[in-house]
N, C-alpha and C positions, 0 to 999 in steps of 0.2 A: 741349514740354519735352525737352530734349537732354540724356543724359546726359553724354555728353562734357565739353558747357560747363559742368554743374552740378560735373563733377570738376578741371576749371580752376579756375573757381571755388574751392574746398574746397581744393583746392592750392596756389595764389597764397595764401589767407588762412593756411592752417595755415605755411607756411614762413614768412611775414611773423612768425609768433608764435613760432617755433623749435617745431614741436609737427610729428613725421610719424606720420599716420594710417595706423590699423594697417588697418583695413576698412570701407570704404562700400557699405551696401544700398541697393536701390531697390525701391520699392514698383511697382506697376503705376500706370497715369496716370488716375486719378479726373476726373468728370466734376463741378461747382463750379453748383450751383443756388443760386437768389437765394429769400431766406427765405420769400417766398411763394408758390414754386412748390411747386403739390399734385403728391403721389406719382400720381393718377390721370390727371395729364398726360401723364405720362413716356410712354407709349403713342402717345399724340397727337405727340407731336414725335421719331419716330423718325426717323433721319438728317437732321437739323435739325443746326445749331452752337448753341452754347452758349455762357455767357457767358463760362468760364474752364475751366481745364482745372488739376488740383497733383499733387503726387508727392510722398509722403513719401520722404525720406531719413534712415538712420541712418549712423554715424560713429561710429568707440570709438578710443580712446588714451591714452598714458599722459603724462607733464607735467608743469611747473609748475604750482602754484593758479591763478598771478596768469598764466599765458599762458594759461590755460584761459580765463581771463575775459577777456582781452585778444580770442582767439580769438572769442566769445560777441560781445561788443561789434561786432567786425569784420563780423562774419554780420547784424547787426542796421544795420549802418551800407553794407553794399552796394547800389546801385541796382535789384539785383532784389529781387520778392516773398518773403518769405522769414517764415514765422513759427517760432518757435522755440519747439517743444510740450511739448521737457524735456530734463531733462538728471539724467543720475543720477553721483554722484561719490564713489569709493571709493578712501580716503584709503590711499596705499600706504606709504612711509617718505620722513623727512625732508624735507615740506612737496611732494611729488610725488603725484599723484593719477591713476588711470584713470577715462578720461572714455567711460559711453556719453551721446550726443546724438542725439534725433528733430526734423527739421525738415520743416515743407512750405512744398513752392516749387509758388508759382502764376505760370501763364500764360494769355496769350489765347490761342486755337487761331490758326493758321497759315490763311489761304485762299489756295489759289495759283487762279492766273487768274480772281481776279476784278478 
């Protein structure tokens, strides 16, 4: 997961919506285990790859309702992983709102030279 691209991304969609983002955080990059893997494994497969790799992301701004949701749709409609874990909205004046948003973007890890 690159943040770079994740802030292309976020950029390309928020100008599409007329909406400029005031602040993007990034969480560290989580490691993405499948339901049935037991926490006593984890040991067992040290330096081992895994199935996926996510990063939460937050986003705050201020907007239209209806491009905040035009914005939302956009995120849910790109070709990356992307789930959308919340969104808090604090109604400012005259149908304008400041938007905080939490997303995680999942990926496969990277193998180089194999």
């Amino acid at each position: 997961i690159l943040q770079d691209e994740i802030i292309k991304v976020l950029s390309h969609i928020s100008k599409k919506n007329n909406i400029e983002l005031d602040n993007i955080k990034f969480s560290e990059i989580m490691t993405v285990f499948s339901d049935d893997f037991k926490s006593e494994e984890l040991e067992s497969h040290e330096g081992q790859d895994y199935a996926a790799i996510c990063m939460k992301v937050s986003v705050d701004f201020n907007c239209d309702f209806n491009d905040m949701l035009s914005f939302v749709d956009d995120i849910k409609d790109i070709e990356m992983e992307i789930a959308v874990l919340d969104i808090s909205i604090l109604l400012i004046d005259n149908g304008n709102v400041h938007v905080i948003s939490n997303f995680m973007f999942y990926a496969l890890p990277l193998h180089y030279g194999r």
